[in-house]
C-alpha positions in Angstrom: 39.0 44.4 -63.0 36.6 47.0 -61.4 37.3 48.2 -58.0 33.9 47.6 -55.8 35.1 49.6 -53.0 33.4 53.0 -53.6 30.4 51.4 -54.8 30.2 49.2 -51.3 31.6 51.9 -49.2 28.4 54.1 -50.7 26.1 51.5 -50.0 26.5 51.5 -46.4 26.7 54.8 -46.1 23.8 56.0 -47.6 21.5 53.3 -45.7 23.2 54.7 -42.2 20.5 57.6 -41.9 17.5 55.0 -42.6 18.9 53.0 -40.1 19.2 55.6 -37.5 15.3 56.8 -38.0 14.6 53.3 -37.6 16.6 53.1 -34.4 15.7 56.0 -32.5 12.6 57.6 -34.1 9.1 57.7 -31.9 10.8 56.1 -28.8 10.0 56.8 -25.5 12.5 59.2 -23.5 13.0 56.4 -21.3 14.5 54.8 -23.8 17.3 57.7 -25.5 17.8 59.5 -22.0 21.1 57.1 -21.0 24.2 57.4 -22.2 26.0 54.6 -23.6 28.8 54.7 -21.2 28.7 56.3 -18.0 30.5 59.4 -19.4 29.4 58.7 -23.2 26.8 59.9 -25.0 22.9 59.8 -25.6 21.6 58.7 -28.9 20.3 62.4 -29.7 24.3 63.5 -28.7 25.3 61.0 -31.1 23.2 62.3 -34.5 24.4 65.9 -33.4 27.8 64.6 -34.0 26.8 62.6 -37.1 25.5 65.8 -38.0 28.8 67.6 -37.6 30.7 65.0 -39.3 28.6 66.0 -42.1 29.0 69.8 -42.2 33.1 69.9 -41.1 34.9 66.8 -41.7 34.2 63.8 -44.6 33.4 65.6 -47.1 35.5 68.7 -46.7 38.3 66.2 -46.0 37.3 64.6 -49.2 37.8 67.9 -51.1 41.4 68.8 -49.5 42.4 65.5 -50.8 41.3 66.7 -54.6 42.0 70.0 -54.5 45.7 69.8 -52.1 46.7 66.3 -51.7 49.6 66.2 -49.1 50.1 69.6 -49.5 47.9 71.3 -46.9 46.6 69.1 -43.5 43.2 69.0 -42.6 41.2 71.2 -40.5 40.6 70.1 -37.1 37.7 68.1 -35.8 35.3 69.7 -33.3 34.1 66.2 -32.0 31.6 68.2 -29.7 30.2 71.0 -31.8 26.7 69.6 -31.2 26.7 70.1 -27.6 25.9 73.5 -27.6 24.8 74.0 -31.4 21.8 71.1 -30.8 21.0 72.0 -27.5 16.9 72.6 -27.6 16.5 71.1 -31.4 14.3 67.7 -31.2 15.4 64.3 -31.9 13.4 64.2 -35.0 14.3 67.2 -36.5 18.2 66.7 -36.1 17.2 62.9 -37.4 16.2 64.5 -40.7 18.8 67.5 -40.9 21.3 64.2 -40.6 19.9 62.2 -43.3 19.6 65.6 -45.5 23.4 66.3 -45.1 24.6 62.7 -45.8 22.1 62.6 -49.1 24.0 65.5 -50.1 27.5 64.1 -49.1 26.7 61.0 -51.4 25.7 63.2 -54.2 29.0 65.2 -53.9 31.0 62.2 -53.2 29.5 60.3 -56.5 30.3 63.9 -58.5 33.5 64.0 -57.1 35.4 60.8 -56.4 36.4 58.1 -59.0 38.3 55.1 -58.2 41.9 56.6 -59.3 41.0 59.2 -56.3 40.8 56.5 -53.9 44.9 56.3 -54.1 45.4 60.2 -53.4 46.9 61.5 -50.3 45.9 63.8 -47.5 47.3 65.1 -44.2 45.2 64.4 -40.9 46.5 67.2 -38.6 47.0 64.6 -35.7 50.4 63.6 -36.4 49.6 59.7 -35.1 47.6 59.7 -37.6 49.7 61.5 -40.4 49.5 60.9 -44.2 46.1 59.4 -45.0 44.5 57.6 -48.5 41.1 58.6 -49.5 40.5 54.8 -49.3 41.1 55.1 -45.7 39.3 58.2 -45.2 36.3 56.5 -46.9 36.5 53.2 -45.0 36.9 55.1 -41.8 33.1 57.4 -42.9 32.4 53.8 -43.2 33.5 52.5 -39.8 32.6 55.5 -38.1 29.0 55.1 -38.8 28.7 51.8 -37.9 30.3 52.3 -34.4 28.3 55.2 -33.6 25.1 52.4 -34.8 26.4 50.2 -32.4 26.8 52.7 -29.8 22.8 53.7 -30.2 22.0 49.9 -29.5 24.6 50.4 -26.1 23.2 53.2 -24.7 19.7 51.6 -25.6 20.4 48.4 -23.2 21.9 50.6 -20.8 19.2 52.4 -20.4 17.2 49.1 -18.8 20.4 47.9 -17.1 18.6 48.0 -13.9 15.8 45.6 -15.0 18.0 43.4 -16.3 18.9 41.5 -13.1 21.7 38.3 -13.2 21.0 38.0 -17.0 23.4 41.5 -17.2 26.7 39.4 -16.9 25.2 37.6 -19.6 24.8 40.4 -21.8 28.1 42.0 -23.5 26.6 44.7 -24.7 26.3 46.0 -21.3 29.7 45.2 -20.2 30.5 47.9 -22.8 29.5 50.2 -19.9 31.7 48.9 -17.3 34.7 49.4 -19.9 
C-alpha cells in the first residue's frame, strides 16, 4: 500500500500561497496595520518570514537530510530576517516573491523526495528538538503554514477589536490576543 503523506502534505502546501493572496491582497491598511498579538506580527511581517522559510530553512533542511542525514545539524533559523531585508518592499510584491519561492520548493521537493526519504534522519541544531524525520520536517512545513494562516485571520480581528464591543468575549479569536 502507497503512502499518501507526500502527496497530501504537497497539496496543502502548494495551495498556502493562493490562500494568502486571497487573504491579504487589495485590503485596506486598516485592515494589515495590527499585529496579531500585542508584540506579534502584522500580516506583511508574517509573508516576509514565509518568505525566509522559503530561501533558508525547508528546503535546505530537506537537502541536509539527502545529502548528510544525521551526520551534519542544520543551519540555524533567522526567524526575523524579514524585518530589515522587507522593510520598504510592498505587500503585493513580497505576496508574489512568496508564492514564486514555494512553486519552486514544490518543484524541488517533487524532484527530490520519494516516500523511502520520508524515514531519513536529520539533526535540528536546537538540541530539544534533536534528531528529526523528513516526515516530521514535512508535516511541520505543513503545520507551520497553517498557523501562520491562522495568525493572518488573528491579527485581522484584532485589528477591529475596538468595534467589537461585549461581543469580544464572545469571540476566541480575539482572546488569542490577551494570551
Amino acid at each position: 500500500m502507497s503512502d499518501t503523506f507526500l502527496p497530501e502534505t504537497t497539496a496543502l502546501l502548494e495551495r498556502t500561497p493562493r490562500v494568502v493572496r486571497e487573504l491579504l491582497d487589495g485590503l485596506p491598511d486598516a485592515w494589515l496595520g495590527t499585529p496579531d498579538t500585542a508584540d506579534g506580527w502584522t500580516p506583511r511581517d508574517v509573508v516576509g518570514h514565509l518568505i525566509s522559510a522559503e530561501l533558508d530553512d525547508w528546503m535546505p533542511r530537506v537537502e541536509m537530510i539527502l545529502a548528510d542525514g544525521a551526520n551534519r545539524p542544520f543551519e540555524p533559523f533567522d526567524r526575523y530576517a524579514q524585518v530589515e531585508r522587507d522593510l520598504d518592499v510592498a505587500l503585493p510584491v513580497l505576496i508574489d516573491r512568496f508564492a514564486g519561492l514555494r512553486r519552486d520548493s514544490l518543484v524541488k521537493l517533487a524532484e527530490l523526495v520519494t516516500e523511502p526519504d520520508l524515514d531519513r534522519h536529520g539533526v535540528h541544531p536546537d538540541p530539544a528538538i534533536g534528531d528529526v524525520t523528513m516526515r516530521e520536517l514535512l508535516s511541520t512545513w505543513a503545520v507551520h503554514d497553517l498557523d501562520h494562516v491562522a495568525q493572518f485571520y488573528a491579527a485581522r480581528a484584532g485589528s477591529h477589536v475596538a468595534a467589537d464591543g461585549p461581543w469580544m468575549a464572545n469571540l476566541a479569536i480575539l482572546t488569542r490576543r490577551d494570551g
